[in-house]
N, C-alpha and C positions, 0 to 999 in steps of 0.2 A: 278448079272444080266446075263442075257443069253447069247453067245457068237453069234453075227448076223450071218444070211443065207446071201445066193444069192438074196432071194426072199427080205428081209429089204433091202440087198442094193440097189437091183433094185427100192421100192419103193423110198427109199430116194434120186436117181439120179431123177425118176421118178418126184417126189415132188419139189424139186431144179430145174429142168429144168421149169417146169411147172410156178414157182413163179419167174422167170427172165425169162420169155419171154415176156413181156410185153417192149413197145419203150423204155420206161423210167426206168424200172427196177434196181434195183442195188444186190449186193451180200447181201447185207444186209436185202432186202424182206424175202431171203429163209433163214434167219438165226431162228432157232429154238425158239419156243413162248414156250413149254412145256417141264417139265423134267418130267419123268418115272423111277419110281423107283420100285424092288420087294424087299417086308420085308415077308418072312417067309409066303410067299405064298400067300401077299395080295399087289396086284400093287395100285401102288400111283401116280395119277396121278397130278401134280402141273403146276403153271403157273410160266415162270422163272421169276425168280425179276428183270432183266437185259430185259426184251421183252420192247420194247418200245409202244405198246398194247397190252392192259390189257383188258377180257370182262367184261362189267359192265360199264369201264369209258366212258366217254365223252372225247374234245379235250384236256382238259386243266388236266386229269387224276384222277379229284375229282367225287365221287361216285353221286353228287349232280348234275353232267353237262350232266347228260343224256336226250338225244333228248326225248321228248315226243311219245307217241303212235299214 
């Protein structure tokens, strides 16, 4: 994987400030929903198993509890 810039860290301060600035906010908003990964020149983008949402679910995390349109 690539060794980060100035410019990643900056967005990542960036991103973290941004998702705890809210009244109620906690550390755990800006904690990371996706992992990136590079295989031999093709990035992989996934959703971490540990994100407590998930897109697609509903409240209760089954595929079936989705809000209607």
């Amino acid at each position: 994987m690539a060794t980060p810039t100035e410019d990643d860290a900056q967005r990542a301060k960036d991103r973290h400030d941004q998702l705890t600035r809210a009244p109620e906010a906690t550390e755990a908003d800006a904690a990371a929903r996706i992992r990136v990964s590079d295989h031999d020149g093709v990035r992989r983008v996934d959703i971490d198993p540990e994100a407590p949402v998930r897109p697609g679910m509903g409240p209760t995390g089954r595929e079936d509890d989705v809000a209607p349109d």
